[in-house]
C-alpha positions in Angstrom: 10.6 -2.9 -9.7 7.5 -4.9 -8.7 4.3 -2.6 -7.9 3.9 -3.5 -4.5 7.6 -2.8 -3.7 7.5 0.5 -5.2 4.2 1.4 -3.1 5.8 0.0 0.2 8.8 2.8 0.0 6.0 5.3 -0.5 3.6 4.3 2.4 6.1 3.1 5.1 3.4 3.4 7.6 1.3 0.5 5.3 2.2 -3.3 5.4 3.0 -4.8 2.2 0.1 -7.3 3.1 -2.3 -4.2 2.7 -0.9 -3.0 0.0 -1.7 -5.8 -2.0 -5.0 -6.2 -1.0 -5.8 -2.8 -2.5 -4.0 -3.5 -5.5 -6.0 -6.6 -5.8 -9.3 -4.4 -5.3 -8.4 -2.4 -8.0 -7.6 0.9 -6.0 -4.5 0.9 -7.9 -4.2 1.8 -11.5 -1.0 2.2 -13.5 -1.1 4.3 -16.9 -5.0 4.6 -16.2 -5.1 0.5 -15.8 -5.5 -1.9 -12.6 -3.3 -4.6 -12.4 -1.6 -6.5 -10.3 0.9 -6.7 -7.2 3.6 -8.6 -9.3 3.8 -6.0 -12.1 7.0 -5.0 -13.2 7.0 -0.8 -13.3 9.0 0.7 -16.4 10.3 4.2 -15.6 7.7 7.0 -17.1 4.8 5.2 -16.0 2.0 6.5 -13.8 0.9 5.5 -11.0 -2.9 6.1 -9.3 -3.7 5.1 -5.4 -6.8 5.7 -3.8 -6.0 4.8 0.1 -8.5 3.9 2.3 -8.7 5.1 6.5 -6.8 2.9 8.7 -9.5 0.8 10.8 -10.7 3.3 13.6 -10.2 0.4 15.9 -6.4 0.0 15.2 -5.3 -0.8 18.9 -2.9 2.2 20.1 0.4 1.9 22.3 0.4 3.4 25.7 3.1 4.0 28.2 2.9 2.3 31.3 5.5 1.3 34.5 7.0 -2.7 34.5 8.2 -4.1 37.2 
């Protein structure tokens, strides 16, 4: 399974488009080595994320009447 597929089922709430932007910043290491989104995980390996904070200005829904 490719690196960024295998993050996306653990951080449903992130896009895959983020996730490969912190892979590409090296925030993700597998077996104690960045690399990159295409990588093709072999079972037993490890896997390190460092996440950042959502934007603070992340626009939020709000309920409201429609005609």
């Amino acid at each position: 399974m490719r690196l960024d597929a295998f993050l996306a089922q653990k951080f449903p709430t992130r896009s895959r488009v983020q996730l490969r932007r912190t892979i590409s910043a090296g925030n993700v290491a597998v077996d104690g080595q960045p690399t990159k989104p295409a990588y093709r995980l072999v079972p037993g390996q490890r896997v390190h994320v460092t996440l950042s904070a959502p934007p603070a200005d992340t626009p939020r829904a709000e309920a409201m009447e429609l005609d």
